[in-house]
C-alpha positions in Angstrom: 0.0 0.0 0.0 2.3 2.3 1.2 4.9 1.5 -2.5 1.6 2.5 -4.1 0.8 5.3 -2.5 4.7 6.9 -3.1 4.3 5.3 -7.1 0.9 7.6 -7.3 2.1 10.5 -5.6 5.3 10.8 -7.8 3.3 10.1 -11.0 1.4 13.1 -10.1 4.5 15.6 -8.9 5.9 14.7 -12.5 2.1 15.3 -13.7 2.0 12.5 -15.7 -0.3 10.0 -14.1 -2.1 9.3 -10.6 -5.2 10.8 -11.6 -7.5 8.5 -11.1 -8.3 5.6 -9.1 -8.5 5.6 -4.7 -5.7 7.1 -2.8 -4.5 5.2 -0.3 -5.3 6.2 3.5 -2.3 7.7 5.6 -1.4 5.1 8.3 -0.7 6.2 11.7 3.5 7.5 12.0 3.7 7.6 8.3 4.4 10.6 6.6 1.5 12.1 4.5 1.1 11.2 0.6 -2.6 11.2 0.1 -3.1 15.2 0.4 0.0 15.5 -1.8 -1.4 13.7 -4.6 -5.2 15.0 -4.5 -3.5 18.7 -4.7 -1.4 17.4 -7.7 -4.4 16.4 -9.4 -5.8 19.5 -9.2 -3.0 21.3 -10.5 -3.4 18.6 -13.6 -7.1 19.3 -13.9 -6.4 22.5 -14.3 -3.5 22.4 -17.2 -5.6 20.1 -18.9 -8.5 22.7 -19.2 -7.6 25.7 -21.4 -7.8 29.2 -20.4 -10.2 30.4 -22.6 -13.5 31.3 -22.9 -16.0 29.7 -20.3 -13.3 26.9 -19.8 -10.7 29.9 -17.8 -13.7 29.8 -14.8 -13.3 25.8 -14.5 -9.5 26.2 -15.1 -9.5 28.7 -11.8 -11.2 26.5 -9.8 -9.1 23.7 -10.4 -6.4 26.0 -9.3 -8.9 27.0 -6.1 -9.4 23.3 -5.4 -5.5 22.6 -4.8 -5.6 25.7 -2.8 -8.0 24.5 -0.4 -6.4 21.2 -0.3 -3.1 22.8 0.9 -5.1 24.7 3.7 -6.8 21.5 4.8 -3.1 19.8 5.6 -2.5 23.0 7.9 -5.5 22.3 9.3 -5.4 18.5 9.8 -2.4 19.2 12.0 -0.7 16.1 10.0 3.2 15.6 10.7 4.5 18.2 7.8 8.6 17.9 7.0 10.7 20.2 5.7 9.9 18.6 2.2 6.0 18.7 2.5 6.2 22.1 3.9 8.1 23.4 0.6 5.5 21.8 -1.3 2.8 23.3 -0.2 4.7 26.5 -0.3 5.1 25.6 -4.2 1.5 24.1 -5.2 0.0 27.3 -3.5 2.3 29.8 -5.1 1.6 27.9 -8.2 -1.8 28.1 -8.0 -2.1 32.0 -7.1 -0.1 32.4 -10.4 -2.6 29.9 -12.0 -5.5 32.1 -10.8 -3.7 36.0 -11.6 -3.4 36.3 -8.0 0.1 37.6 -8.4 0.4 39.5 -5.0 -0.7 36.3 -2.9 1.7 34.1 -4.8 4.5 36.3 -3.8 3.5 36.4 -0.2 3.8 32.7 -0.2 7.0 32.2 -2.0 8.8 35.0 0.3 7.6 32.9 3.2 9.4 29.8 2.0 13.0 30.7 2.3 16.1 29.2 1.2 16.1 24.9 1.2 18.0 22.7 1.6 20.6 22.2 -1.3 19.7 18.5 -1.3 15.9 19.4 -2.1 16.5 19.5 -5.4 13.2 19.2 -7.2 11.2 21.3 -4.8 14.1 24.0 -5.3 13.6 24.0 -8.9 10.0 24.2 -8.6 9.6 27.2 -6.1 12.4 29.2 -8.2 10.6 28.6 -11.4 6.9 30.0 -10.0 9.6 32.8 -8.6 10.9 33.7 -12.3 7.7 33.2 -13.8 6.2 36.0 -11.4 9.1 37.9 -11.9 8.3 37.8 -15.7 4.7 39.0 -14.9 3.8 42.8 -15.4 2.6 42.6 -12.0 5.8 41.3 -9.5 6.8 43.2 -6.9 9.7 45.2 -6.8 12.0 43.1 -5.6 11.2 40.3 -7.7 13.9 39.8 -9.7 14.6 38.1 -13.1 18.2 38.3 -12.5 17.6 37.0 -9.2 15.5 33.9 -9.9 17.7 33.3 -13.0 21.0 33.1 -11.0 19.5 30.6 -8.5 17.8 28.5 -11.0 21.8 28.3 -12.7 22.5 27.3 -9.1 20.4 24.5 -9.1 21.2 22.8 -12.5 25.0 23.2 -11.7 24.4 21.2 -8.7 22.6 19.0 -10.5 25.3 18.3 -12.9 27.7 17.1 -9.9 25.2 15.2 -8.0 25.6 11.4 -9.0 21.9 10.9 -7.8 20.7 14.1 -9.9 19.4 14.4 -13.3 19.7 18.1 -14.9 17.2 17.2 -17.8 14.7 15.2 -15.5 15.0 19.0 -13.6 14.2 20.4 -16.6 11.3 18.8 -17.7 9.6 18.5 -14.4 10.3 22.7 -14.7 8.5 22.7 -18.0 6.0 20.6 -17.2 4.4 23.3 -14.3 6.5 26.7 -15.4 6.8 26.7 -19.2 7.7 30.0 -19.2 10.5 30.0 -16.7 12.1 26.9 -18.8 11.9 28.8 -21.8 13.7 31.9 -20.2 16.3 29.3 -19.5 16.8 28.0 -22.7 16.7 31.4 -24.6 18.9 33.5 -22.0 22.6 34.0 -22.7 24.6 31.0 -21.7 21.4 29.2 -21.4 21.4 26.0 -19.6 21.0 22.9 -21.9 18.9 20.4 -20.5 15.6 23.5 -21.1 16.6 23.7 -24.6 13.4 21.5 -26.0 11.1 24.5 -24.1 11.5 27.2 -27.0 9.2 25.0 -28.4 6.5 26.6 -26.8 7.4 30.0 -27.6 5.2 31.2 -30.6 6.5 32.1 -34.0 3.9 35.1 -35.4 3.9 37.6 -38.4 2.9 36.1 -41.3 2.7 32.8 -40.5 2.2 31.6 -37.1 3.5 28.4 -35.8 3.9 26.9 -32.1 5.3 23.2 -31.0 7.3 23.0 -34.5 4.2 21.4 -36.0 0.9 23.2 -35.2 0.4 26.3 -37.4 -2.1 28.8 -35.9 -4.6 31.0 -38.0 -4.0 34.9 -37.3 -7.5 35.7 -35.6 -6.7 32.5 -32.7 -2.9 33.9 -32.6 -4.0 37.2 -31.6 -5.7 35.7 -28.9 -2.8 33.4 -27.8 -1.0 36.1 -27.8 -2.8 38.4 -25.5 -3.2 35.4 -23.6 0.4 34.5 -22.7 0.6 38.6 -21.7 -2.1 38.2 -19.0 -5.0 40.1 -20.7 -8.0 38.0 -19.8 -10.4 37.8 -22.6 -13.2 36.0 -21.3 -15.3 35.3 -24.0 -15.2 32.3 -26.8 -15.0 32.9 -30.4 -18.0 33.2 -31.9 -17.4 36.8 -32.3 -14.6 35.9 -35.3 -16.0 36.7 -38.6 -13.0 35.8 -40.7 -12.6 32.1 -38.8 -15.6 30.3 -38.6 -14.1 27.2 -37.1 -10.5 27.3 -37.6 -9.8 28.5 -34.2 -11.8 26.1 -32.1 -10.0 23.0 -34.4 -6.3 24.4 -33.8 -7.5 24.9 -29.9 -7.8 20.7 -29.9 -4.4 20.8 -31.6 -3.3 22.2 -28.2 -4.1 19.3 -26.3 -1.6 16.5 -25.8 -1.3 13.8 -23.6 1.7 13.3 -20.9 1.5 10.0 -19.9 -1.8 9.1 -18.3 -2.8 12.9 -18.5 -4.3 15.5 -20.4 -2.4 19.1 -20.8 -3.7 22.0 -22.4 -0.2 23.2 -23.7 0.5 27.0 -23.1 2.0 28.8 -25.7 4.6 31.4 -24.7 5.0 35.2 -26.6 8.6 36.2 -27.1 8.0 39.6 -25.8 7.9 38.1 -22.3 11.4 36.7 -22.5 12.6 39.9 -23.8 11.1 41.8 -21.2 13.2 39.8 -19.2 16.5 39.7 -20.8 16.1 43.3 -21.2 15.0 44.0 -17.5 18.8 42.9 -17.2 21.8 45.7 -17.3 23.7 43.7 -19.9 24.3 44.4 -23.2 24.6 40.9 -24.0 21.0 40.2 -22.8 19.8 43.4 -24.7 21.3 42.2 -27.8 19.4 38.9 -27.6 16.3 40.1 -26.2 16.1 42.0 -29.9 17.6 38.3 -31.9 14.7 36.8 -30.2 12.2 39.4 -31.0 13.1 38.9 -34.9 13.6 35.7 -34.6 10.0 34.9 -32.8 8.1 38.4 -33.9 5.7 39.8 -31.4 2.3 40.2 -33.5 0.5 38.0 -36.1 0.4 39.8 -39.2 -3.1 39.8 -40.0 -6.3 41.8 -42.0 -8.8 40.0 -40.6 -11.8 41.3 -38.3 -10.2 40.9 -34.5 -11.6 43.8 -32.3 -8.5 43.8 -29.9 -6.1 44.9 -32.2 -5.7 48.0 -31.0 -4.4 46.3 -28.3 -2.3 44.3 -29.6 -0.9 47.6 -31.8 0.3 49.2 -28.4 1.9 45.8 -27.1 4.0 46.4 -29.9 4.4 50.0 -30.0 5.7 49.4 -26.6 8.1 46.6 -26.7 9.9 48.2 -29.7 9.7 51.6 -27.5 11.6 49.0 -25.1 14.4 47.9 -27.6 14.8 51.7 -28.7 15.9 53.0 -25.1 12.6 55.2 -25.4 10.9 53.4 -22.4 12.1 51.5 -19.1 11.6 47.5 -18.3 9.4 49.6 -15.5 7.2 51.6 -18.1 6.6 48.4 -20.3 5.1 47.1 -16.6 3.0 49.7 -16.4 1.8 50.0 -20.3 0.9 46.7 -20.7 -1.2 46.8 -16.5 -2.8 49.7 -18.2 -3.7 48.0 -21.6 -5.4 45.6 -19.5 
């Protein structure tokens, strides 16, 4: 029971499985897997449901759901270690960010501290929700890029010397719950190399627009994606499209994969969010590849067709090329794209 209960709850850390079936009662002096799992499966409910449309409700509370689980172990008094008290740290901080509740998540991740070098995973977990809040427009002040980056080179240099350690396993449990962080990674200077299958996720627009190397998006459901991996939250579904009757809701399948036993709605990425990031640095060599990626990635679909937040999307890129000119601060891009929104 207890080998089943440790198989299911790693299955579902690695979000690739323990999703259905019973979990297994705690026994009395062992430490506590069941609570683990059930918040894990709500974190994999809610990757598999698309933030879109009437589906970005049931997506937040999926994210809700593993918040209340994490209260419940508090409140259960059960025997929490130092591993267990990380991870709840994570899943909660995670699921703030899930739920644009970017102040909370922060108040939880500055409560968790430094850990242990040997906690590898949970390190590379927490510092990845860090990064990706510090590549939000709304993290605090002194939520650093630079920061989170330095800490996460930290961890996959330790990684490398640790005979029991697996830098790429770190890596793809870091994609598979920050996509965005592991994409910083793998597109920073001196990136690190186990991330380097993440850029997959980071969209290619202008006049063709492609994401995952194989899934080629029409402009009207780009624009959207777009907006989307920028935080604007445009609840609605897409029957307002008059140029795309259709198109959009059969790429948004094309989304969908399976990982493992599970279902994940994969998230694409813009590149203006990594080169708000690389340029948020005082380097010229980050400058100089925030504006490679930019050409390289683009940071608007190219399109004619009817999509009523264009303006929108217009001033995203006014701004970011204000950004690369030196005619506007990492700090006013914050603010420009918080008041586009």
């Amino acid at each position: 029971m207890r080998a089943h209960s440790m198989m299911q709850r790693n299955a579902a850390l690695w979000g690739i499985g323990g999703l259905t079936g019973e979990v297994p009662p705690t026994a009395l002096g062992e430490e506590p897997f069941g609570w683990i799992t059930e918040a894990m499966r709500a974190l994999m409910m809610a990757t598999a449901t698309p933030r879109e449309g009437k589906e970005a409700d049931e997506r937040a509370a999926y994210f809700a759901a593993a918040l209340q689980i994490c209260g419940q172990s508090d409140d259960d008094g059960l025997r929490i270690y130092q591993w267990q008290h990380a991870f709840v740290k994570w899943v909660s901080a995670t699921a703030h960010l899930g739920r644009g509740e970017f102040s909370s998540a922060a108040g939880v991740l500055e409560r968790l501290g430094d850990l242990p070098d040997e906690l590898l995973d949970v390190r590379v977990l927490s510092l990845g929700a860090g990064l990706e809040l510090a590549l939000s427009w709304a993290a605090p002040e002194d939520f650093s890029v630079a920061t989170f980056e330095s800490k996460l080179r930290q961890v996959f240099a330790e990684a490398d010397k640790r005979r029991y350690a697996s830098a790429p396993g770190l890596a793809k449990l870091l994609q598979r719950w920050h996509p965005t962080a592991a994409a910083y990674l793998a597109l920073m200077p001196d990136p690190i190399g186990a991330c380097s299958f993440a850029v997959r996720h980071v969209m290619k627009v202008g006049q063709q627009n492609l994401v995952f190397d194989d899934v080629t998006l029409p402009p009207v459901y780009a624009c959207d994606l777009v907006l989307r991996a920028l935080d604007f939250d445009l609840r609605r579904d897409f029957s307002f499209i008059q140029s795309d009757p259709g198109g959009s809701r059969r790429k948004k399948k094309d989304l969908l994969q399976q990982v493992g036993e599970v279902t994940l709605w994969r998230q694409p990425i813009s590149a203006v969010r990594i080169a708000y990031g690389l340029l948020s640095h005082r380097n010229d060599t980050y400058h100089f590849r925030a504006r490679s990626i930019l050409v390289t990635y683009g940071i608007r679909p190219t399109t004619t067709a009817l999509y009523p937040m264009m303006g929108t999307l217009e001033e995203v890129e006014r701004a970011t090329r204000d950004l690369l000119e030196g005619n506007l601060t990492p700090k006013g891009l914050k603010r420009k794209m918080l008041e586009a929104q």
